[in-house]
Backbone as CSV, one residue per row, in Angstrom:
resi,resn,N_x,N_y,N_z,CA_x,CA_y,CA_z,C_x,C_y,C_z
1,UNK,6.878,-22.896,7.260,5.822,-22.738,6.252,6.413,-22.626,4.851
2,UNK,8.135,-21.659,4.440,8.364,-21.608,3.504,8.206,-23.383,2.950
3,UNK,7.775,-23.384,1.060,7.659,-24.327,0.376,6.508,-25.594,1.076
4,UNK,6.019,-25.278,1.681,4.506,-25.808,2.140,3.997,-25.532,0.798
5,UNK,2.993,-26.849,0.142,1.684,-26.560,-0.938,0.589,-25.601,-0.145
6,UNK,0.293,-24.670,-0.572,-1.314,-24.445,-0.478,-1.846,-24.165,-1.450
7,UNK,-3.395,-24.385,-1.051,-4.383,-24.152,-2.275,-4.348,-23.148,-2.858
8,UNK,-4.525,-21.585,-2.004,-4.770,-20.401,-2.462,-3.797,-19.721,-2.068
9,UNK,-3.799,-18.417,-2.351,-2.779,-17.094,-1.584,-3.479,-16.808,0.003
10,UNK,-2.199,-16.166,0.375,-2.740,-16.118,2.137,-1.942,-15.112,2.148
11,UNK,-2.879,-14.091,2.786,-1.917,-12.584,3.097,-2.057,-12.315,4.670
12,UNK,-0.984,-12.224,5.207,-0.636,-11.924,6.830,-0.470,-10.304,7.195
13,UNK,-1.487,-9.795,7.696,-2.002,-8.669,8.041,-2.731,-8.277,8.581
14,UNK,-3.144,-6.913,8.850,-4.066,-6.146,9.519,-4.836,-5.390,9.182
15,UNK,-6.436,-5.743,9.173,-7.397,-4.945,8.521,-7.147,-3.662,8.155
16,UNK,-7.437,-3.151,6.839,-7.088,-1.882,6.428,-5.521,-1.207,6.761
17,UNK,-4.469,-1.943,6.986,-3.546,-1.895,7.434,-2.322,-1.839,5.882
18,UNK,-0.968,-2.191,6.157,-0.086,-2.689,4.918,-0.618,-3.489,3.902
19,UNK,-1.361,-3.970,4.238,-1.999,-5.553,3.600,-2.867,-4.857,2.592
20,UNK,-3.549,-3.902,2.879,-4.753,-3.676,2.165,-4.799,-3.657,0.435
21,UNK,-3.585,-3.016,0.379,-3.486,-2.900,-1.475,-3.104,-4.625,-2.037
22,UNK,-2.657,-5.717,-1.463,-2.468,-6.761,-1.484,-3.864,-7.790,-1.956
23,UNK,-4.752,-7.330,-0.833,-5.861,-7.858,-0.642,-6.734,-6.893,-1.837
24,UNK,-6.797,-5.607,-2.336,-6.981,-5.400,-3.464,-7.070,-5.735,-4.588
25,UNK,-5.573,-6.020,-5.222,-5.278,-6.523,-5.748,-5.635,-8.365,-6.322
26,UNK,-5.924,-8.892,-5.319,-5.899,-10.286,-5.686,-7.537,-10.355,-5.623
27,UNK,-8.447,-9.114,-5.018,-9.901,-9.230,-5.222,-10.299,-8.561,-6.683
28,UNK,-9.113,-7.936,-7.495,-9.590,-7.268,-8.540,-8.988,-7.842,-9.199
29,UNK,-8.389,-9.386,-9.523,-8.034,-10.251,-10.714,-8.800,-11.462,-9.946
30,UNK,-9.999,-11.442,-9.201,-10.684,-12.525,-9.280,-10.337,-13.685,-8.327
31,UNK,-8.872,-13.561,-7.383,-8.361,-14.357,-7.364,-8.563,-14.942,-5.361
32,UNK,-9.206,-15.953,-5.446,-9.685,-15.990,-3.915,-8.511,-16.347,-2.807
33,UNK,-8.385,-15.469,-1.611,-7.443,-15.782,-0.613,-7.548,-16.244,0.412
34,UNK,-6.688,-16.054,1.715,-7.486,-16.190,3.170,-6.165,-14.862,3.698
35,UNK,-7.020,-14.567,4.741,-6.409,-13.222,5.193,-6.461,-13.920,6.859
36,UNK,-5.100,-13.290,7.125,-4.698,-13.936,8.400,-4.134,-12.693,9.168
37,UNK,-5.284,-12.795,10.504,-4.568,-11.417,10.693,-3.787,-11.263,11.774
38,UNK,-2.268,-10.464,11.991,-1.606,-10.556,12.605,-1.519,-9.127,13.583
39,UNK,-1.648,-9.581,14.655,-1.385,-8.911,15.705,-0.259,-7.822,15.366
40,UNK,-0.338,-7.158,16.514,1.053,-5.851,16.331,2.026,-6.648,17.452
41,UNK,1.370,-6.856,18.192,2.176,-7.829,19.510,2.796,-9.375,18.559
42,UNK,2.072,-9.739,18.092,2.393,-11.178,17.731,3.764,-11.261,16.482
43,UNK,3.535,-9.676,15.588,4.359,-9.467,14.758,5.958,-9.494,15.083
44,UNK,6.196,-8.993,16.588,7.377,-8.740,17.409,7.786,-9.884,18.034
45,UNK,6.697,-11.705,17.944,7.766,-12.578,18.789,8.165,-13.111,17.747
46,UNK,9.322,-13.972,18.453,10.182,-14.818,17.860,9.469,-15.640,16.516
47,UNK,8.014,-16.145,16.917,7.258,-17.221,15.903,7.013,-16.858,14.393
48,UNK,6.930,-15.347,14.580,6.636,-14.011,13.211,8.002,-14.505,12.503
49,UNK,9.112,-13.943,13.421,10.577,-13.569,12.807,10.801,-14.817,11.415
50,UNK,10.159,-16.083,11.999,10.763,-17.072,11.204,9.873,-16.851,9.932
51,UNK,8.680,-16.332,9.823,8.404,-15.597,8.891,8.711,-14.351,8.062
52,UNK,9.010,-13.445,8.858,8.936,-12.123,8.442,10.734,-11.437,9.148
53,UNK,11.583,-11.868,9.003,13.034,-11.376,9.752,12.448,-9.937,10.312
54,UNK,12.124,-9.123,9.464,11.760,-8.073,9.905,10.611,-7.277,10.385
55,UNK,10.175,-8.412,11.161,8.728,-8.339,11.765,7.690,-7.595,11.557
56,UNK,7.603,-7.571,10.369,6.721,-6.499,9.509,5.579,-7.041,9.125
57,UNK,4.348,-6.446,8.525,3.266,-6.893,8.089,3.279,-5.954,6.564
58,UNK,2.643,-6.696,5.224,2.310,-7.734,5.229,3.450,-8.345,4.509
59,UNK,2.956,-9.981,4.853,3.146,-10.943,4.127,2.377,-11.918,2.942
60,UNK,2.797,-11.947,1.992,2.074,-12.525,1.167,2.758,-13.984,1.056
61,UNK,1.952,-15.208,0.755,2.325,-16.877,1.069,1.374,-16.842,-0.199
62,UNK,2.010,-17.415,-1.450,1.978,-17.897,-2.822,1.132,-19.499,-2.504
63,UNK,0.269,-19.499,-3.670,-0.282,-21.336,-3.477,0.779,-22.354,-3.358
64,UNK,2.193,-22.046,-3.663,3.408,-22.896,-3.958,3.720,-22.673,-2.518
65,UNK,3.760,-21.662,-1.599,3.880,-22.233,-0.030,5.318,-20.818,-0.040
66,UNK,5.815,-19.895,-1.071,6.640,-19.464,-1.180,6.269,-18.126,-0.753
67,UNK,7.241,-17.563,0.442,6.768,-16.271,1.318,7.206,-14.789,0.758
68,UNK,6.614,-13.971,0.404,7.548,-12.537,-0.279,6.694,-11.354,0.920
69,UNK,8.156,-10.847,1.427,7.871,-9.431,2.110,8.498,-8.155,1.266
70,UNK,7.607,-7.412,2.253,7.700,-5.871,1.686,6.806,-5.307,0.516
71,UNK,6.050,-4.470,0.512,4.755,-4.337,-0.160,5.306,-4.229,-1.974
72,UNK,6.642,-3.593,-2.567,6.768,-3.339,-3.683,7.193,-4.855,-4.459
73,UNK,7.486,-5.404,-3.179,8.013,-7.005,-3.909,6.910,-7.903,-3.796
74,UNK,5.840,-7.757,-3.102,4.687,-8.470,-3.658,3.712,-7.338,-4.075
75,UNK,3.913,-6.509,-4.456,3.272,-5.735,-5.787,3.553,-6.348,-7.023
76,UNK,5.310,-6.592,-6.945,5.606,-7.011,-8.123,5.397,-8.478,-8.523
77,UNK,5.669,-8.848,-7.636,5.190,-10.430,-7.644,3.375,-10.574,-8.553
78,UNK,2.246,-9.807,-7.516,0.952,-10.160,-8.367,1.081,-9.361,-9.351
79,UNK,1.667,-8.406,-9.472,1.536,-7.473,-11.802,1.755,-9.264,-12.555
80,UNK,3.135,-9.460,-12.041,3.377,-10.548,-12.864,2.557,-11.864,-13.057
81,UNK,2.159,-12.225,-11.718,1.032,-13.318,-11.804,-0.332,-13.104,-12.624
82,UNK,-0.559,-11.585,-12.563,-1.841,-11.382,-12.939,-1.541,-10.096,-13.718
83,UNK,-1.478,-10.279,-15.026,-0.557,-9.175,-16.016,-1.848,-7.906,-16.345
84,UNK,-2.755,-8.322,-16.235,-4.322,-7.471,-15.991,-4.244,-6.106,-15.025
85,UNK,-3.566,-6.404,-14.200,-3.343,-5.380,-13.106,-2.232,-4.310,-13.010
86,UNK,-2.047,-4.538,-14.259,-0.925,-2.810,-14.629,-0.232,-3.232,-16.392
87,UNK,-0.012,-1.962,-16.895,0.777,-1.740,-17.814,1.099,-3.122,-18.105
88,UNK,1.800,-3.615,-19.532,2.084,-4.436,-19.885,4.098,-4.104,-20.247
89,UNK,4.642,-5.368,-19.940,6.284,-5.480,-19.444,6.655,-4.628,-21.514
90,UNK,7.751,-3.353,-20.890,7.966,-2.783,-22.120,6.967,-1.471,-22.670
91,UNK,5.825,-1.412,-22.149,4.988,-0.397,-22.632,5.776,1.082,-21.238
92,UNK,6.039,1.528,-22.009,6.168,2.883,-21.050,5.372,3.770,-19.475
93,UNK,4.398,3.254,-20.095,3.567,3.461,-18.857,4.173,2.476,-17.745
94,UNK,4.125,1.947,-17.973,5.017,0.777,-16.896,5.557,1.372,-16.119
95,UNK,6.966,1.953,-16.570,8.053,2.219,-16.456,7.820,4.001,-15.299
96,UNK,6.377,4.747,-15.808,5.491,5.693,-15.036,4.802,4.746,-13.926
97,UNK,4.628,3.796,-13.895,3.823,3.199,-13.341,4.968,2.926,-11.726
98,UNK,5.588,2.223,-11.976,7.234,1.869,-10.756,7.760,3.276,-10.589
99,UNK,7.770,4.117,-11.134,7.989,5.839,-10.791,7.086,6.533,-9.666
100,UNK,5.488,6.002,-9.878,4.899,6.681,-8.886,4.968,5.412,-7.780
101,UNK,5.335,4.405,-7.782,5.169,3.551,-6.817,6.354,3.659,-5.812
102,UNK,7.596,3.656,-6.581,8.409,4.203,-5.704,8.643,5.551,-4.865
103,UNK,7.636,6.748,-5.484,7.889,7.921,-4.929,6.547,7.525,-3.290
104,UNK,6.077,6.634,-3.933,4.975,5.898,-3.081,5.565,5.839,-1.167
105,UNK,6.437,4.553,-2.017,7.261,3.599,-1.291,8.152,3.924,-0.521
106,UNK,9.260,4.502,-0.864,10.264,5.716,-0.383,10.282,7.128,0.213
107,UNK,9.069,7.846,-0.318,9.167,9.059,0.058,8.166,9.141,0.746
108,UNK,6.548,9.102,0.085,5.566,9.241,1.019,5.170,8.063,2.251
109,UNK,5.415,6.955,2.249,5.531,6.159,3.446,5.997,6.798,4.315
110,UNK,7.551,6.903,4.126,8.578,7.203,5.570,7.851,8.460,6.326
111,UNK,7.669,9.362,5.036,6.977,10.921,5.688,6.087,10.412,6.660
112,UNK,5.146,10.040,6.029,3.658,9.709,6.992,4.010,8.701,8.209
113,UNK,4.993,7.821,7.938,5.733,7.033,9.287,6.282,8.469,10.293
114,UNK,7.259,8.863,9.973,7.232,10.173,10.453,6.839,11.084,11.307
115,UNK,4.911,11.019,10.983,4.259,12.218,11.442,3.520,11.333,12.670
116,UNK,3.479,9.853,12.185,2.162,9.206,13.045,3.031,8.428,14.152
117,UNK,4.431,8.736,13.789,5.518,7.857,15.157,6.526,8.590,15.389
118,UNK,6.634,9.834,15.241,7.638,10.743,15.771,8.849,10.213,16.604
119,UNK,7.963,8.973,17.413,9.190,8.898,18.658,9.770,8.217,18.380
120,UNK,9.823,7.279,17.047,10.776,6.645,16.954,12.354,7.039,16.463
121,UNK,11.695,8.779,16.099,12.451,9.141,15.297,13.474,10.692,15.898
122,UNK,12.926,10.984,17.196,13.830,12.145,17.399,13.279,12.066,19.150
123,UNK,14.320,12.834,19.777,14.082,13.121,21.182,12.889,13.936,20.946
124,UNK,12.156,13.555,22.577,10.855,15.163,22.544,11.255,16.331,22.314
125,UNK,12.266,16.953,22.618,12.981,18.409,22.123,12.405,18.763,20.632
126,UNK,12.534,17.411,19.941,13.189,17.692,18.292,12.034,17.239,17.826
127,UNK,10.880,17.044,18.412,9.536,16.098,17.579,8.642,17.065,16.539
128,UNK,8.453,18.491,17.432,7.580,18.836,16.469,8.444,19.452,15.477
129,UNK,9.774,19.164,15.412,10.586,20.007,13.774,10.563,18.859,13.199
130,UNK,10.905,17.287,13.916,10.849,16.898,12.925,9.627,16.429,11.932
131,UNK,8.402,16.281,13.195,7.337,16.158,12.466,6.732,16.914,11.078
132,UNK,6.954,18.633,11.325,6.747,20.096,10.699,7.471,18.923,9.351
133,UNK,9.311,19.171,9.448,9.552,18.564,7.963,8.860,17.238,7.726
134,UNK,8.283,16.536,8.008,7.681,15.322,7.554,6.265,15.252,6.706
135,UNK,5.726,16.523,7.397,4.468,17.301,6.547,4.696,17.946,5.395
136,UNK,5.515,18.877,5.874,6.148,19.314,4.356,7.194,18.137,3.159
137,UNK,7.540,16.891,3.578,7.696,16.092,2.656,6.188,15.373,2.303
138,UNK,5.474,15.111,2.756,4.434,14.780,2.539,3.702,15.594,1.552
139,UNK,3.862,16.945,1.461,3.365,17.686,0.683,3.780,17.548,-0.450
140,UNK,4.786,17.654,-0.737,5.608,17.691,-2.069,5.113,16.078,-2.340
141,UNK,5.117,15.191,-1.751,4.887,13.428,-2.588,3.313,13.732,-2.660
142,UNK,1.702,14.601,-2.314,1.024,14.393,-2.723,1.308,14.933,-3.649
143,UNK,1.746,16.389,-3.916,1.597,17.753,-5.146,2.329,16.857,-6.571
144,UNK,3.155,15.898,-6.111,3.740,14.897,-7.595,2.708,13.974,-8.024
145,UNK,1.805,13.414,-6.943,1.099,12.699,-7.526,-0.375,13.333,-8.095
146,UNK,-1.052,14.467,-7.491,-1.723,14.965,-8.065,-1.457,15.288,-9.244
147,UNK,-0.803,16.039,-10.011,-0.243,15.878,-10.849,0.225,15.086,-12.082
148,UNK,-0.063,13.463,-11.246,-0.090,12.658,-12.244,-1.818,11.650,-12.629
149,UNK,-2.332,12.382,-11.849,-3.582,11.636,-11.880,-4.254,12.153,-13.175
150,UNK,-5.028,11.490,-13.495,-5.669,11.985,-15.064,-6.826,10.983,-15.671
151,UNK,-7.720,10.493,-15.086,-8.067,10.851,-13.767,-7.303,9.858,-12.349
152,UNK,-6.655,8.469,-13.215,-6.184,7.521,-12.442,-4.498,8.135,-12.983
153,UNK,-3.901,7.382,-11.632,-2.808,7.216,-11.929,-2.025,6.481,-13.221
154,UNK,-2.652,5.781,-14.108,-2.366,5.169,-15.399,-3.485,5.423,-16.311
155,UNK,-4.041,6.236,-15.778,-5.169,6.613,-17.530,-6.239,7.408,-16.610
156,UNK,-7.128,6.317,-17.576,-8.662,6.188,-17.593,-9.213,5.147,-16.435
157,UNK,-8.225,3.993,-16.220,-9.112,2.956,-15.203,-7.877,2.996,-14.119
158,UNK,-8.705,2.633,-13.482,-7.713,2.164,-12.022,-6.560,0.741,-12.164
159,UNK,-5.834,1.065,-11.842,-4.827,-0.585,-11.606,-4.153,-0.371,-10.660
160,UNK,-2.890,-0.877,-10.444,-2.463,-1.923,-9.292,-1.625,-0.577,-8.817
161,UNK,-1.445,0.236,-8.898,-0.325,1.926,-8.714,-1.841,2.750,-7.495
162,UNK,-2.959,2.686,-8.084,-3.922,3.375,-7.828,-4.630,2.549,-6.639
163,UNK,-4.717,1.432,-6.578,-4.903,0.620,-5.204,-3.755,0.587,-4.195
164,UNK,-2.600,1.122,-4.508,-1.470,1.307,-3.331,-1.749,3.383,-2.966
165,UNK,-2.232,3.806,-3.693,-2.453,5.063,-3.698,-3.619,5.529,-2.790
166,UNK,-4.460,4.653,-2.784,-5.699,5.076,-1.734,-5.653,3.853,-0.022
167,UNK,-4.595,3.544,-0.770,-4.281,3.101,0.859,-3.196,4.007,1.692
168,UNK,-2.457,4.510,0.849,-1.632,5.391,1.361,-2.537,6.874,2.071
169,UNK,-3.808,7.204,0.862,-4.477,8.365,1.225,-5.342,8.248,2.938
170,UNK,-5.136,6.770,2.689,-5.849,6.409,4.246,-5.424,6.647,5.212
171,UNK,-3.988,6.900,5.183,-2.855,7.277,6.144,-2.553,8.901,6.641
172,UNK,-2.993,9.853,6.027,-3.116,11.037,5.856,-3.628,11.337,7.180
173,UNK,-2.472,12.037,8.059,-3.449,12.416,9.154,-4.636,13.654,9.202
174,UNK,-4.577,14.212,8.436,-5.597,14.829,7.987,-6.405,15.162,6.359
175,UNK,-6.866,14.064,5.803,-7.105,14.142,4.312,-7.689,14.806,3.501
176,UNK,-9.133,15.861,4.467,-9.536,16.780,3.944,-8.424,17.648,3.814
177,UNK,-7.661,18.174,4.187,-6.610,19.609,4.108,-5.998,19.011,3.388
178,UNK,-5.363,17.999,2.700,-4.359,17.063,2.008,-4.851,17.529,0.574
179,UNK,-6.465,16.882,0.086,-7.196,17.279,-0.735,-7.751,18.373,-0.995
180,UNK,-7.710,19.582,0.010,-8.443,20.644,-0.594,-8.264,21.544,-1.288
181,UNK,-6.890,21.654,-1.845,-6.552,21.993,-2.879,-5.675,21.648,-4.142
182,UNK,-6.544,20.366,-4.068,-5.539,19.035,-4.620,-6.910,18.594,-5.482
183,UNK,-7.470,19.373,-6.416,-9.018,18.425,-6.728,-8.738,17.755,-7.631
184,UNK,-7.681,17.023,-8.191,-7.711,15.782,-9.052,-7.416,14.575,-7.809
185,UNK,-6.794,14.798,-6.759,-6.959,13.990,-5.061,-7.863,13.408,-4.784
186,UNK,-8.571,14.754,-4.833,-9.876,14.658,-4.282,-10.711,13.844,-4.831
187,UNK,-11.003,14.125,-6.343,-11.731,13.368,-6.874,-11.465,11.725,-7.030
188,UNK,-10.242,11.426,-7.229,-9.170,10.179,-6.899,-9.794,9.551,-5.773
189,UNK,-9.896,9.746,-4.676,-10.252,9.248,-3.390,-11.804,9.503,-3.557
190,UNK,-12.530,10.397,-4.243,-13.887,9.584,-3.299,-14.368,8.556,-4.638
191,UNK,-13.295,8.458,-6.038,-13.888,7.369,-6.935,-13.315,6.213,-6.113
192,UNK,-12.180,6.164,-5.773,-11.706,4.460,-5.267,-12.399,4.402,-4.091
193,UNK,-12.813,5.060,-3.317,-13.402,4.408,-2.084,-14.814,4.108,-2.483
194,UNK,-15.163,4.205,-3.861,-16.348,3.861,-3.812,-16.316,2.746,-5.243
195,UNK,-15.253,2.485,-5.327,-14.591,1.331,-5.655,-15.536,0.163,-5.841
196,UNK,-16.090,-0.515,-6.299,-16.412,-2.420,-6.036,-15.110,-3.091,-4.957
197,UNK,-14.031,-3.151,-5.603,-13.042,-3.493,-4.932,-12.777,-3.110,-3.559
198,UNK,-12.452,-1.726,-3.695,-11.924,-1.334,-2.245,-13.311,-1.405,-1.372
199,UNK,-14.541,-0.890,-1.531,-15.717,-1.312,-1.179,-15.971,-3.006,-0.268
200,UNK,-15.373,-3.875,-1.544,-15.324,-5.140,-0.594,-14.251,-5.811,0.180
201,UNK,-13.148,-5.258,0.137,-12.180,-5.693,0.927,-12.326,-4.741,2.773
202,UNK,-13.258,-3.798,1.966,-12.957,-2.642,3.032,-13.923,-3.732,4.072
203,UNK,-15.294,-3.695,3.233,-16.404,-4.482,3.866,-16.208,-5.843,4.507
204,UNK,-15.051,-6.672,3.905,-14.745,-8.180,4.594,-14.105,-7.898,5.807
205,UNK,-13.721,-6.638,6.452,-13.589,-6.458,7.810,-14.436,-5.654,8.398
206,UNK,-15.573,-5.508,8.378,-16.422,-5.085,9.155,-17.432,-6.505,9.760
């Protein structure tokens, strides 16, 4: 498929899944896709790999036919295609902007990988310590980002930091207790879920 023409963008994923801030994103610069959705089984054969080496979801496939994995490299990929969707290259906020994405990316992912797959990560002996610290890293990556909300993560409006932010909140194995003493969170999550955007991406899988 790499360097194949296509018409539009095509994102390889799973409803409300990795994909979701992707599919955000390209519904809040207007920009029409096709969403292809990939199995958890199908992600692991050989046919994926030649897509994805690291059998991961998502994938994003450019109209030029050109494939980018891993969610911060086609984050970065649509800012740039579609300069509307965050800070402008040089303005400081920016530079806040890849700060909370990486504390995103790095810290609160793995945690929440962590809590919701334990076994990949310690014998049964060792699950619920390691889970316990995985909550408590989780804590500390919401208490930084609360913190930076005001009311969005870059201001006043939502952009492309704040659509990877309420997909992450989706992940929360428990989000009321996450938020309840987190009320700039709180309020954060019930404005984006009531979103236009997240509203219709949420809705094109039902």
């Amino acid at each position: 498929m790499q360097g194949a023409v296509m018409a539009k963008y095509q994102i390889m994923g799973r409803p409300l899944a990795g994909s979701f801030f992707a599919e955000c994103l390209l519904h809040e610069a207007g920009v029409d896709y096709e969403f292809v959705w990939i199995s958890n089984t199908h992600s692991k054969k050989d046919e994926f790999a030649n897509v994805n080496p690291m059998g991961k979801i998502p994938v994003l496939v450019s109209p030029d036919g050109h494939q980018i994995i891993e969610t911060l490299a086609i984050l970065n990929h649509l800012i740039e295609a579609f300069p509307q969707l965050a800070p402008k290259v040089g303005d400081a906020r920016r530079d806040v902007m890849w700060q909370q994405l990486s504390v995103m990316a790095t810290s609160l992912y793995p945690a929440l990988h962590r809590i919701h797959h334990t076994y990949y990560y310690a014998p049964e002996a060792m699950m619920d310590d390691v889970r316990a610290m995985a909550v408590e890293a989780t804590g500390q990556c919401w208490n930084y980002l609360e913190n930076q909300l005001g009311p969005y993560l870059g201001g006043d409006a939502p952009s492309a930091a704040d659509f990877y932010l309420i997909m992450m909140t989706r992940w929360a194995p428990d989000l009321e207790a996450v938020v309840a003493e987190r009320p700039r969170l709180r309020g954060f999550v019930a404005a984006m879920e009531a979103h236009p955007t997240v509203s219709a991406v949420k809705n094109s899988h039902t």
